[in-house]
MIFIFI-486376 format. One line per 10 residues: number of its first residue (from 0); their letters; for each residue x, z, y of C-alpha. Coordinates in Angstrom, 3 decimals. Example, Ala and Ser with C-alpha at 12.3 -4.5 7.8 and 13.67 -1.06 7.14 Angstrom:
// residues 2
0> as> 12.300:7.800:-4.500; 13.670:7.140:-1.060
***
This chain:
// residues 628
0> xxxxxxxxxx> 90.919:351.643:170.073; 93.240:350.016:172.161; 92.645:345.983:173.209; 94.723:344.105:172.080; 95.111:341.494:174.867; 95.323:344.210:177.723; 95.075:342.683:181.074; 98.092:344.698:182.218; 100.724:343.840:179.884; 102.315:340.745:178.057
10> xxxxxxxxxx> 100.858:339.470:175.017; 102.463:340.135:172.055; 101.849:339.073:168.310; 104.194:342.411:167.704; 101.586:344.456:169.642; 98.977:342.906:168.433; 99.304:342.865:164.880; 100.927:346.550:165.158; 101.349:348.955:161.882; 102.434:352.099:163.916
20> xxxxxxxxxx> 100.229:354.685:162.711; 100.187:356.966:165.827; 97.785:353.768:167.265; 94.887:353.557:167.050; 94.904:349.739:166.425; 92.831:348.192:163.633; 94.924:347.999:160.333; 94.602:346.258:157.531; 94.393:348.281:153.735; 96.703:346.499:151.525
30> xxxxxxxxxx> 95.242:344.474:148.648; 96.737:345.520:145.315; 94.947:343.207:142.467; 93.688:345.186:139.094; 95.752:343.246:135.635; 91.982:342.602:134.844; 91.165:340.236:137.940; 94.190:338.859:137.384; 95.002:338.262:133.619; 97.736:335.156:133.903
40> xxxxxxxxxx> 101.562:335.925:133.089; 103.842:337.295:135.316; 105.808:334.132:135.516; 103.090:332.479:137.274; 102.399:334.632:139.826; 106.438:334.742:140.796; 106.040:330.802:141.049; 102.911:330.932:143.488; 104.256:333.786:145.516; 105.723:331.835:148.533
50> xxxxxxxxxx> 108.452:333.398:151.090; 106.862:334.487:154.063; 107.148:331.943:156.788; 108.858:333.076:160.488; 105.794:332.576:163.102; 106.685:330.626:165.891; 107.105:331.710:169.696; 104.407:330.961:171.679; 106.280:329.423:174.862; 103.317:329.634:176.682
60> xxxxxxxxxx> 103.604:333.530:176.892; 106.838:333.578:179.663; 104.976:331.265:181.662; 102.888:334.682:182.768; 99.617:333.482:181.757; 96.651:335.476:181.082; 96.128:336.970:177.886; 92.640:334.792:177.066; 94.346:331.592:178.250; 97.071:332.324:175.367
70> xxxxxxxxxx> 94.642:332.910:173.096; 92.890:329.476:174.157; 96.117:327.535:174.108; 97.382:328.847:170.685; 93.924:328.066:169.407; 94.616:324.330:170.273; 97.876:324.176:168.216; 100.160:324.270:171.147; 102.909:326.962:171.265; 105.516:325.033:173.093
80> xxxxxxxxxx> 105.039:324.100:176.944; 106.226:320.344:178.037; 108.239:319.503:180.441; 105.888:319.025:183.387; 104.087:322.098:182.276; 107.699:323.832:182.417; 108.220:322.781:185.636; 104.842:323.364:187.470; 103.308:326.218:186.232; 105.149:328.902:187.881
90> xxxxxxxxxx> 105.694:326.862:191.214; 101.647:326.890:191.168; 101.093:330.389:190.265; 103.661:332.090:192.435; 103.443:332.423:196.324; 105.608:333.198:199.166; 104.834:336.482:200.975; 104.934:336.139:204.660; 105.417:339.344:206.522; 101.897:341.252:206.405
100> xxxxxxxxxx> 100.118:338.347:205.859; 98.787:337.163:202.331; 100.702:335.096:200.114; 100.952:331.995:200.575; 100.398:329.274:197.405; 102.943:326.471:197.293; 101.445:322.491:197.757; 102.988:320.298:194.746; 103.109:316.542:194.718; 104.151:316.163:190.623
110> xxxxxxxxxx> 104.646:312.619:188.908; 104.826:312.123:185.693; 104.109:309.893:182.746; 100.778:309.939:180.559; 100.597:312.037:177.798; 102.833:314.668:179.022; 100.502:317.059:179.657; 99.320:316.806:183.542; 95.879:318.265:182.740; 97.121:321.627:181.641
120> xxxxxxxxxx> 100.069:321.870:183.848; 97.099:322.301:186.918; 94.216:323.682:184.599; 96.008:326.659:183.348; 97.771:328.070:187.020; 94.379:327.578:188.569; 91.788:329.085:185.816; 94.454:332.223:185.645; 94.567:332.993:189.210; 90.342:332.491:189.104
130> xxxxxxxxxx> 90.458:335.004:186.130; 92.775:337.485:188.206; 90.183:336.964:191.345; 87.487:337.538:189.094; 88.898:340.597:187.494; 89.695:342.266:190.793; 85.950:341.474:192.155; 84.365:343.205:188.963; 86.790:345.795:189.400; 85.628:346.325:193.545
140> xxxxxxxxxx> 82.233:346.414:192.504; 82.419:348.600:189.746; 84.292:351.078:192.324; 81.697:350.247:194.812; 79.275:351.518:192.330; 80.518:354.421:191.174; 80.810:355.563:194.501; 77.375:354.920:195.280; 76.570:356.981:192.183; 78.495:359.955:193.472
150> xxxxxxxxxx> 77.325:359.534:196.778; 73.337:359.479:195.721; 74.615:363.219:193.223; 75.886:364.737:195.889; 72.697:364.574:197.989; 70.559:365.154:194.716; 68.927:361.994:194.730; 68.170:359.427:191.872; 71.487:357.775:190.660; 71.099:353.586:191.840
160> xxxxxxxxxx> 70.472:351.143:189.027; 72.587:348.026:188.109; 70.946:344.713:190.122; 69.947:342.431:186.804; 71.595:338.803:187.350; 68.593:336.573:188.457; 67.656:333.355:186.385; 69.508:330.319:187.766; 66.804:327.897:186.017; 64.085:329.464:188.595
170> xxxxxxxxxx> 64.005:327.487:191.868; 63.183:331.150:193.667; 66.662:332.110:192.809; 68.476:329.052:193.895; 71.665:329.289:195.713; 74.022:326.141:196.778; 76.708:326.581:194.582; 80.388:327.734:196.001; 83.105:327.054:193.850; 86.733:328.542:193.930
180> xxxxxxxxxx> 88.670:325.196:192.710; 87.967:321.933:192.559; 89.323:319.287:190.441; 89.054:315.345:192.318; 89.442:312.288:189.419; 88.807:308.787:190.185; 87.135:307.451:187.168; 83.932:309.312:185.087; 86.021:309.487:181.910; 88.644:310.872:183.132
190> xxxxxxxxxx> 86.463:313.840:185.078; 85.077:314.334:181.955; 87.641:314.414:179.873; 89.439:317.354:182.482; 86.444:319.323:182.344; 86.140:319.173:178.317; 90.052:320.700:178.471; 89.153:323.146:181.237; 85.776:324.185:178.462; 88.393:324.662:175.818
200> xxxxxxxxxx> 90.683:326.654:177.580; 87.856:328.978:179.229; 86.160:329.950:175.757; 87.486:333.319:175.653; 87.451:334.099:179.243; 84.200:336.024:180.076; 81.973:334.668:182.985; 83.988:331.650:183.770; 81.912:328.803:184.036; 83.185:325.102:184.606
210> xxxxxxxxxx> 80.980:322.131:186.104; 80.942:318.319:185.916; 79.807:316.086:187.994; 79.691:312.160:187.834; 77.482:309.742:188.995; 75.510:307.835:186.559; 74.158:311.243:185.120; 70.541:312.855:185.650; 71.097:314.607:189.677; 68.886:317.281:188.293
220> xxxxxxxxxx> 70.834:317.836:185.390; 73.926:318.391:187.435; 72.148:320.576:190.207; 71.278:323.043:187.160; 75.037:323.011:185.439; 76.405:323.554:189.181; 74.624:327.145:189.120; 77.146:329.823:189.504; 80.622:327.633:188.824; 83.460:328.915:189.739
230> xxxxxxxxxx> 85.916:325.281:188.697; 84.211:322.122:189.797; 85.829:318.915:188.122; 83.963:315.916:190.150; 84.392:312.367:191.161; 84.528:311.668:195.133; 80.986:310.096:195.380; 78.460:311.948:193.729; 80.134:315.651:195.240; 79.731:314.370:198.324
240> xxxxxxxxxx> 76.034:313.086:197.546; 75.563:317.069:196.311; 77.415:318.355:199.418; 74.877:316.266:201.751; 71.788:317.286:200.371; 73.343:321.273:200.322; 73.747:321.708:196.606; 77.184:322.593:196.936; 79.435:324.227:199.374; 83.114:323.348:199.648
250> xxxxxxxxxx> 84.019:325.944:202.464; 85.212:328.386:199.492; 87.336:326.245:197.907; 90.817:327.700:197.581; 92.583:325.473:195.481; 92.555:321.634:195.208; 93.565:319.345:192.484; 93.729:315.092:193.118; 94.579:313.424:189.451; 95.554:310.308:189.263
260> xxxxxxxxxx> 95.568:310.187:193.308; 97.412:306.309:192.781; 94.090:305.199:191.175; 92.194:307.395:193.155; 93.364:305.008:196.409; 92.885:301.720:194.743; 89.446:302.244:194.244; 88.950:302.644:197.752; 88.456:306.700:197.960; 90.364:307.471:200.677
270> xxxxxxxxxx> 87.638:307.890:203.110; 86.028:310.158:200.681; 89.455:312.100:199.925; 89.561:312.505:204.047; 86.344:313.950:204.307; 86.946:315.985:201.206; 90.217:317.699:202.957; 87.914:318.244:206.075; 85.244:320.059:203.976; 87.850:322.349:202.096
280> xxxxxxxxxx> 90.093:322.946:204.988; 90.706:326.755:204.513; 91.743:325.690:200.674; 95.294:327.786:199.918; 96.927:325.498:197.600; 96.804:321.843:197.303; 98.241:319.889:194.023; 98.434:316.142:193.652; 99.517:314.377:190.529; 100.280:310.888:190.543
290> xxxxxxxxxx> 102.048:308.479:188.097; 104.167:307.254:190.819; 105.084:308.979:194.249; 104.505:305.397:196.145; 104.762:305.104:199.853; 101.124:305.509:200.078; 101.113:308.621:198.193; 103.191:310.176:200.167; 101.318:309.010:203.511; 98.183:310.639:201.918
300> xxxxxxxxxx> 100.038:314.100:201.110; 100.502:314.432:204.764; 97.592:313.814:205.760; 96.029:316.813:203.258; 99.377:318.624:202.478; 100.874:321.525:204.014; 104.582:320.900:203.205; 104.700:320.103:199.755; 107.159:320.686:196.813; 107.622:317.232:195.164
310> xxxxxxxxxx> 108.868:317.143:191.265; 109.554:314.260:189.956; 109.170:314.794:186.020; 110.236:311.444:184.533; 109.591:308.462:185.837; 106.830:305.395:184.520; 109.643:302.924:184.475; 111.322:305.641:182.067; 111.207:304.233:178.452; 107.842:305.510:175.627
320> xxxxxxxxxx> 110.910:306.661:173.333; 107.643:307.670:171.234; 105.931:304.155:171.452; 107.140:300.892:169.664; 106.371:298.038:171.973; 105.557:294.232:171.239; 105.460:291.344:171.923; 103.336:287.810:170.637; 103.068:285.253:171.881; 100.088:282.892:171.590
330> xxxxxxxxxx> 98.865:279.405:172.205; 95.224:279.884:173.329; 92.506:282.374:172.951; 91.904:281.332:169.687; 95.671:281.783:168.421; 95.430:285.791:170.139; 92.056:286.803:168.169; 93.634:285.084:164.972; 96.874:287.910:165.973; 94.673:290.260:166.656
340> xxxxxxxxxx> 92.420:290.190:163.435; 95.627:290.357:161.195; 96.834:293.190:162.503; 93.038:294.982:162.642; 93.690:294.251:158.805; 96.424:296.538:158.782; 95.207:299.606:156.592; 97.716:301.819:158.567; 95.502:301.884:161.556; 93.666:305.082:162.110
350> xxxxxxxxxx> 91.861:304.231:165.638; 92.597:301.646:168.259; 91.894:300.615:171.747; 91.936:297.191:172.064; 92.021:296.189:176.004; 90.493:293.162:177.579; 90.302:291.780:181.084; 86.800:291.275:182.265; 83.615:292.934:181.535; 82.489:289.220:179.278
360> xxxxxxxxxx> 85.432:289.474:177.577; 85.180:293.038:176.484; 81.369:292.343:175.262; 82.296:289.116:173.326; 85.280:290.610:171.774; 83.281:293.618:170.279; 80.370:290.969:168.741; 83.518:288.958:167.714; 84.604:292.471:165.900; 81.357:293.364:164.564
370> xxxxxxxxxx> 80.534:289.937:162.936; 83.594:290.354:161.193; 83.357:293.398:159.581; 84.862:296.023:161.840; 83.498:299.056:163.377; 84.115:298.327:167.227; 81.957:299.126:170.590; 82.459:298.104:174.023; 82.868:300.144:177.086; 83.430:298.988:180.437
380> xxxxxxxxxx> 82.191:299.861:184.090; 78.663:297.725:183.505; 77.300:300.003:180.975; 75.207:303.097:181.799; 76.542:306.649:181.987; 74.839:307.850:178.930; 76.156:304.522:176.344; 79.193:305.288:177.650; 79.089:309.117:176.826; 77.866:308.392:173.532
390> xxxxxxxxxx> 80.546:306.204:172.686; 83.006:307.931:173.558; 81.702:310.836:171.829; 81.447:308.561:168.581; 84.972:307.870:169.190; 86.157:311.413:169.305; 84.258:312.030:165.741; 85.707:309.230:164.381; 82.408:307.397:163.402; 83.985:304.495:165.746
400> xxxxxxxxxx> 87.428:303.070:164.987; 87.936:300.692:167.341; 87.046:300.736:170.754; 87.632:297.308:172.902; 87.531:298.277:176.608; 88.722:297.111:180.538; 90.810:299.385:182.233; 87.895:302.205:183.103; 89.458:303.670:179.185; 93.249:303.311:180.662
410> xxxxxxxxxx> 92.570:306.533:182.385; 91.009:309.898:180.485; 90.674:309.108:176.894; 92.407:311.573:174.913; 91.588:311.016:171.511; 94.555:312.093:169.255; 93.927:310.137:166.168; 94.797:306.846:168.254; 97.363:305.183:166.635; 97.559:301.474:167.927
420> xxxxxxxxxx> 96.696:299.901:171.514; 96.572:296.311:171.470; 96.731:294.250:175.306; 94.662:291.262:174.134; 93.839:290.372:177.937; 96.757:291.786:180.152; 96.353:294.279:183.479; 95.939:293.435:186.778; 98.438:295.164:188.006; 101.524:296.014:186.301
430> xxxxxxxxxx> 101.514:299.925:186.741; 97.935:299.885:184.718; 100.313:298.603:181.499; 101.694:301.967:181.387; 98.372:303.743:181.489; 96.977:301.671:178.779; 99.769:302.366:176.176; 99.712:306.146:177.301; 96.584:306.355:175.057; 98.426:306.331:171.978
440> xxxxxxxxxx> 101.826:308.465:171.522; 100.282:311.443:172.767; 101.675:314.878:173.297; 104.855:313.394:171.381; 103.101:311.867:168.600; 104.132:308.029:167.876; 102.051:305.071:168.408; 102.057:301.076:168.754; 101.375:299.325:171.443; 101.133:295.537:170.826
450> xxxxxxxxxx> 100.622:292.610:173.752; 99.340:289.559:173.124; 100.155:286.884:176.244; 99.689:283.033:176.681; 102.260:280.801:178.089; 100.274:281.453:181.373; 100.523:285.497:181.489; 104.509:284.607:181.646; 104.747:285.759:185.429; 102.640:289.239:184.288
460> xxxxxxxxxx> 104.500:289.880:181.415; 107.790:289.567:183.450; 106.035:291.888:186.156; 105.585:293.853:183.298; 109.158:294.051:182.032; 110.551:294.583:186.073; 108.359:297.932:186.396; 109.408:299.237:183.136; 112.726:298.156:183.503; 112.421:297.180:180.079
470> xxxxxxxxxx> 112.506:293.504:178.458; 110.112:292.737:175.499; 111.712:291.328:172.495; 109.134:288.532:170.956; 107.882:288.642:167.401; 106.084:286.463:164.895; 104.009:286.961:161.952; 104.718:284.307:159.289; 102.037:281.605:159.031; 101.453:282.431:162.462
480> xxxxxxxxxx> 103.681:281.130:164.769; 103.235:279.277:168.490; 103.389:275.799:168.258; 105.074:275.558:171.758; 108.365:277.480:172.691; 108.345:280.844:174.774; 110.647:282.081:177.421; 112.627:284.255:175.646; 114.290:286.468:179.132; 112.939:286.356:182.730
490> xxxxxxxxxx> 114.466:283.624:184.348; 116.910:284.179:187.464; 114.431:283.886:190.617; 115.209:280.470:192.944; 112.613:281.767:195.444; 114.331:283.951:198.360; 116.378:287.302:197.668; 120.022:287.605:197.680; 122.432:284.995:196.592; 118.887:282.974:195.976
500> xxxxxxxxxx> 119.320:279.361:196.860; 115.949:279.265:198.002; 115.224:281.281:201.771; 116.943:285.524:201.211; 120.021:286.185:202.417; 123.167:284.211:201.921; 121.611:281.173:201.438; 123.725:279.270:203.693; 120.377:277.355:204.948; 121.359:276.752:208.037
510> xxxxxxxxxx> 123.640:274.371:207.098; 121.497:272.381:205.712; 120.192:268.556:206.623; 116.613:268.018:206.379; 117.070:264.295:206.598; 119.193:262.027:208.991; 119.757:262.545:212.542; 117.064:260.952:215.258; 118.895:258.668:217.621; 118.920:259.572:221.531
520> xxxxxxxxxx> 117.363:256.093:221.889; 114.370:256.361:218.569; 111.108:257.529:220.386; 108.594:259.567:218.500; 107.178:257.790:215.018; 108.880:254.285:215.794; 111.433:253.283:212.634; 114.481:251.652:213.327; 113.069:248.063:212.008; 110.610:248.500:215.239
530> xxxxxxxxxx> 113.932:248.067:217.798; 114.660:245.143:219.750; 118.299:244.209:220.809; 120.535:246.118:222.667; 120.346:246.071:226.370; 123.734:246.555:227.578; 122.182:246.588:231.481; 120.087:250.034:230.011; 122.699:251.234:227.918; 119.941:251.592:224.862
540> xxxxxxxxxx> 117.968:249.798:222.231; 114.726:248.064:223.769; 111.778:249.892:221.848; 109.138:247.136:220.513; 107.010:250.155:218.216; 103.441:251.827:220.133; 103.874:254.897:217.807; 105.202:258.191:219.327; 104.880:260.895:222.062; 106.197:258.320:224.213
550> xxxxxxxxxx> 108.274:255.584:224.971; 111.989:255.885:223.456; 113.542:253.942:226.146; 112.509:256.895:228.503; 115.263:259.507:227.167; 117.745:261.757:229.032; 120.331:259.551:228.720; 118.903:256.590:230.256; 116.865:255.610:233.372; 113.342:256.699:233.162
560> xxxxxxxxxx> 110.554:254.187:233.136; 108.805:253.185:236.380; 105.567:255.499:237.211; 107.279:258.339:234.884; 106.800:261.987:236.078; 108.312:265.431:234.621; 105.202:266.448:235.524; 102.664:264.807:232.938; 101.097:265.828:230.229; 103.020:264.756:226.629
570> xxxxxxxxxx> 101.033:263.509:224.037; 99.835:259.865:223.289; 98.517:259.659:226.582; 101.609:258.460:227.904; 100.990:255.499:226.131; 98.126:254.389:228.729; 100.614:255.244:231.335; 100.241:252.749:234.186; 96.731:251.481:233.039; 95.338:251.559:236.416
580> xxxxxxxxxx> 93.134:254.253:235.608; 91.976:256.564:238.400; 92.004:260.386:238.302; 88.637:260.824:238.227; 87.512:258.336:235.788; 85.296:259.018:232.750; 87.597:260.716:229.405; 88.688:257.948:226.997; 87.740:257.086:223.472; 84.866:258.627:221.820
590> xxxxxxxxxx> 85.061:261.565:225.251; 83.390:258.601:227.324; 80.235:258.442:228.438; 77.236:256.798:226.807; 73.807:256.042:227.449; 71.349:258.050:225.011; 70.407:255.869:222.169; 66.792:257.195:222.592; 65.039:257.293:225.444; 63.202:260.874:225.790
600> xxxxxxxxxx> 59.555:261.424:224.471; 56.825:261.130:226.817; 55.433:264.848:226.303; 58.767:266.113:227.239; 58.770:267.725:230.638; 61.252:268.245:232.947; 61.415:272.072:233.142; 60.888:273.062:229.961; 64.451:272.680:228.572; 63.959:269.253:226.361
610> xxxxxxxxxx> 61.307:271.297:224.179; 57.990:269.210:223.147; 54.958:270.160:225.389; 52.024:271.247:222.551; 48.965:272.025:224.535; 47.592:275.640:223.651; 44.845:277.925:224.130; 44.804:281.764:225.437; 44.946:282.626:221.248; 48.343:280.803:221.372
620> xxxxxxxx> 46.015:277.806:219.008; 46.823:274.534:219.451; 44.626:273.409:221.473; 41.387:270.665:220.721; 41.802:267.203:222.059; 39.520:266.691:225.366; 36.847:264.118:224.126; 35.757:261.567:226.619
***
């Protein structure tokens, strides 16, 4: 019997589901009903009998993927690649001969938006070429085997026997751990979110085992998965905790994957990163996927890139055509939760994510939510590894419908039946807005994202509106309305930039008066009302003020003053000029010298730096008064 998913050939449903006799291919008896199973009238059965519906193409299968990854990915529901998937898939799997040598794998920078389908577009390339390494191993050592067999015949000696595969629960049989690919994410949900894809796609594929590790989780725990895996998905700090204590190797890593490397470097892991890329420096391929290709991503694909191929899938600023944004606006924290409670009353709503901006805000908001009826947990960075797991989980299964989070949940939720996101405390940082609505519209489903914003988020929400390149369009719900009135549009700038009339360019600033012009003849901080009359013999006003870094009547247009010097000091020492002081007398003011208010205590002796004498004995005691 022939397989059906050879590992030669292409899949096919056609050669799958094949009817050619001269095969031996299973094939299915045809089912002919007997009138008395199936007394009803002929009439009926003509209605029930339905056309037979076209199957769809699986677009997966000219992407050259294996035959148990199709299997995997039709499984899932999905027959038709997306764009970034399109795009990177056979970039990552092919390679460039060179000469004699080995082929060469091709380093991709890719940015894209959320929820287009990153995970699988550097899942799939790397689990197939692990499956074809895999294949070719079992194949060497099943050659290396036979051989031995034929060798050990031909001398007429017992044929070998098959090594058994040792248990990796013993500690006798422990071995650090040497993956083929590893998989970097910044946050724990989001590593374990990749790895729960990475299970699903490896379900048929024999032998292929997939790790996580976070911290937070039991290290024993991990040390046991880690056994044997061949794709590691990890966060920076606790593989590197593994790594140090020889758990796991990284000189046998071969291919590399950074998600989300923008978030990755605004939590700080770019130490981590380096010493990652020194640890897996004989890697072959190296793939980064960002949401942006910033400056500073590109600085850090240099630094652990050999010549990358950037694609640049669609933009974040580009528009959720699949997401209906919007905008309220509210009076205080009180107005917001009375927004935010009407629409939780909406019976539409499958699941939500509502996000908040601090850890206290997240907790009081879910209490809020529970006291009134609604089934809503927190998560945030505070909690430990294992609530967090478990509410997520309850998420997932639907036992939870609305989960009120910080922006830990921006990143790696994938939960499909998410159908609302509300912003009741807005990001940081307006790139995180993006992330957060990407948790609804997935895969090209439709969602709502709603924002709630005070008259003091203004300057975020028009942060907002520059990096989208998008302008909200505010809404009211009847019986709701702000008391006070809303910017409707951004307003035009007045603080630098082109044609600004505030600092920028073409400002035509230094034109400008700063107040009226000093007089040759004013000196320093003396006002006009301070001059005496005119002296025609000095050509100047006679200056009657003792403000100023000098006399005014000493100018360049006039005579200086007797005793003046180019070289003194300026300042308002000039004004003692011709005091009669010597150059060695004492500083003035507070500077001058004083007698000590105090006179100095009669145990304090001269050479023992102004310290207290206190008599002591050899123990270092204080020591007894002498009695008379």
């Amino acid at each position: 019997m022939t397989d059906a998913f050879d590992a030669t050939g292409d899949f096919s449903l056609a050669e799958t589901f094949s009817t050619d006799s001269s095969t031996d291919t299973f094939q299915a008896e045809p089912f002919a009903p007997s009138a008395a199973e199936f007394a009803e009238p002929a009439e009926v059965l003509t209605q029930d009998v339905a056309e037979p519906v076209p199957a769809v193409p699986n677009g997966f299968v000219k992407l050259g993927l294996a035959p148990e990854l199709l299997r995997a990915v039709e499984g899932l529901g999905f027959t038709q690649p997306t764009t970034v998937q399109l795009q990177t898939i056979p970039l990552a799997m092919q390679g460039e001969a060179q000469g004699n040598e080995a082929a060469r794998f091709i380093d991709l920078m890719v940015s894209s938006q959320t929820g287009s389908g990153k995970t699988a577009a550097f899942l799939l390339p790397v689990l197939h070429t692990l499956l074809k390494q895999q294949a070719q191993a079992e194949a060497d050592e099943r050659a290396a085997f036979e051989r031995a067999v034929a060798d050990a015949a031909a001398k007429g000696e017992a044929p070998p026997k098959r090594g058994k595969r040792k248990d990796p629960t013993n500690p006798r049989n422990f071995k650090a751990t040497a993956p083929g690919a590893l998989v970097l994410c910044p946050t724990r949900e989001l590593a374990q979110q990749v790895a729960h894809d990475a299970i699903e796609l490896v379900k048929h594929c024999r032998g292929l085992r997939i790790a996580n590790v976070v911290g937070g989780m039991p290290y024993q725990l991990q040390i046991a998965k880690l056994q044997n895996a061949n794709l590691v998905v990890a966060t920076p700090g606790r593989l590197l905790d593994l790594q140090r204590s020889m758990q796991i190797k990284l000189d046998q890593v071969q291919f590399l994957v950074v998600d989300e490397a923008d978030r990755m470097l605004d939590l700080g892991f770019a130490d981590d990163l380096a010493e990652v890329n020194q640890l897996t420096i004989e890697r072959k391929q190296t793939m980064m996927f960002s949401a942006t290709l910033a400056p500073r991503i590109q600085q850090l694909a240099q630094r652990v890139m050999r010549e990358p191929q950037r694609l640049q899938i669609d933009s974040p600023q580009e528009k959720h055509q699949n997401i209906k944004q919007m905008l309220f606006w509210a009076d205080n924290a009180q107005h917001k939760r009375k927004l935010l409670d009407h629409w939780l009353r909406d019976t539409t709503i499958n699941q939500a994510i509502v996000f908040a901006s601090t850890q206290i805000e997240c907790d009081g908001l879910a209490n809020d939510l529970q006291q009134d009826g609604f089934s809503a947990v927190a998560l945030h960075g505070a909690l430990n590894q294992g609530l967090r797991n478990r509410r997520l989980m309850a998420l997932r299964e639907g036992h939870v419908q609305i989960l009120v989070a910080t922006d830990v949940a921006a990143r790696g939720i994938d939960v499909p039946t998410i159908s609302h996101v509300f912003n009741f405390g807005l990001p940081m940082k307006a790139e995180d807005y993006t992330h957060r609505i990407g948790r609804t519209g997935r895969a090209g489903r439709d969602g709502i994202a709603v924002t709630f914003a005070e008259f003091r988020d203004r300057r975020k929400i028009f942060d907002i509106e520059s990096y989208t390149r998008q302008q909200f369009k505010a809404e009211t719900i009847p019986g709701l309305e702000p008391q006070q009135r809303f910017p409707d549009a951004r307003p035009r700038s007045n603080f630098g930039g082109r044609d600004s009339d505030r600092g920028g360019r073409d400002n035509h600033s230094r034109d400008r008066k700063f107040g009226p012009a000093r007089g040759a003849d004013r000196g320093g901080f003396g006002d006009k009302s301070a001059r005496g009359p005119f002296n025609a013999g000095a050509g100047s006003y006679q200056n009657n003020s003792n403000g100023g870094f000098g006399q005014g009547n000493e100018r360049r247009d006039g005579p200086p003053r007797e005793g003046f010097s180019y070289e003194r000091k300026g300042g308002f020492n000039d004004r003692f000029a011709g005091a009669g002081r010597s150059e060695g007398a004492a500083p003035r003011g507070d500077f001058a010298a004083r007698k000590p208010a105090f006179g100095k205590p009669m145990s304090v002796r001269p050479g023992n730096g102004g310290k207290v004498f206190v008599p002591r004995d050899a123990h270092k005691r204080p020591a007894k008064p002498v009695r008379d």
